[in-house]
C-alpha positions, 0 to 999 in steps of 0.5 A, a space after each residue: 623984143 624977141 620971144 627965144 635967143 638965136 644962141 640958146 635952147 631949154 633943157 626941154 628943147 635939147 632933149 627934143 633936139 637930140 630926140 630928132 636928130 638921133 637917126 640920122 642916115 649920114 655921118 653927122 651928130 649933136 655934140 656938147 661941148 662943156 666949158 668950165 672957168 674958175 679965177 685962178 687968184 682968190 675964190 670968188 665967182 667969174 663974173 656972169 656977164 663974162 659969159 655972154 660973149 661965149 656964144 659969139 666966140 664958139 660960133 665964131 661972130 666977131 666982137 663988137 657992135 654989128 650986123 647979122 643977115 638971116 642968111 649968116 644967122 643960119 650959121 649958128 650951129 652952137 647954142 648954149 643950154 639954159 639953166 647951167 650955173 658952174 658947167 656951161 654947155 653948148 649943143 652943135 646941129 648935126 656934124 661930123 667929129 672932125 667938124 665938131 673939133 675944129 670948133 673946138 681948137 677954134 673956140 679955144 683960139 678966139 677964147 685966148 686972143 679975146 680973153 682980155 675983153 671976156 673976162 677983164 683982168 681976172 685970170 682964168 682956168 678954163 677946161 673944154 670938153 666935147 662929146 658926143 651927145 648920144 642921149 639927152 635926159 630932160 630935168 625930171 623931179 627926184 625926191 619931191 615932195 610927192 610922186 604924181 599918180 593917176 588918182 592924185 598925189 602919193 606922199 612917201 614920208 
């Protein structure tokens, strides 16, 4: 049993990623790459097990039972972002623009030709962003029921 996912990252582990590749002296960033799916057909919910491919597919791992060296895992360049519902996002190691929107056309292409075994028969609107990730805010508490100090708690009521 593993203890962390090759293919995702904690919103903390994105802020710290994104911290640490900020300054880099070449020409490569982290970009994000936010995709949206709403069934087209009725207003139900795609199914969450849908998604669970969309690792492989964006990172370009055939479908199917398999194998993966340690080697090829290197090749992992995209990892999804835990802990989103409606909006799945993934974040790339550091490349350049062109790199990061070929995966984009690539991801699109490996989404349309394996639609079938991704979502079934439900049919899909899907909607692709990608950007340039400059920043990345950790989740941080906002109208708690309490602000943390130094000497204690602080309600404001």
């Amino acid at each position: 049993m593993a203890l962390q996912s090759p293919f995702t990252l904690s919103q903390h582990e994105v802020a710290q990623y994104v911290k640490n590749n900020a300054n880099r002296d070449d020409n490569r960033k982290c970009y994000l790459m936010h995709m949206s799916f709403a069934s087209v057909y009725g207003d139900h919910e795609v199914p969450a097990v849908c998604f669970k491919k969309l690792p492989r597919l964006i990172n370009g791992i055939p479908l199917g039972a398999g194998k993966m060296t340690a080697a090829q895992a290197q090749g992992i360049v995209w990892r999804y972002i835990e802990g989103s519902r409606h909006m799945h996002t993934f974040i790339s190691a550091p490349m350049t623009w062109e790199e990061a929107e070929e995966s984009r056309k690539s991801f699109k292409y490996r989404l349309l030709q394996h639609a079938k075994h991704v979502f079934g028969d439900i049919t899909v609107k899907a909607s692709i962003v990608l950007s340039q990730c400059m920043h990345y805010e950790d989740g941080f508490f906002i109208n708690d029921i309490a602000n943390t100090m130094q000497e204690g708690l602080h309600f404001i009521d």
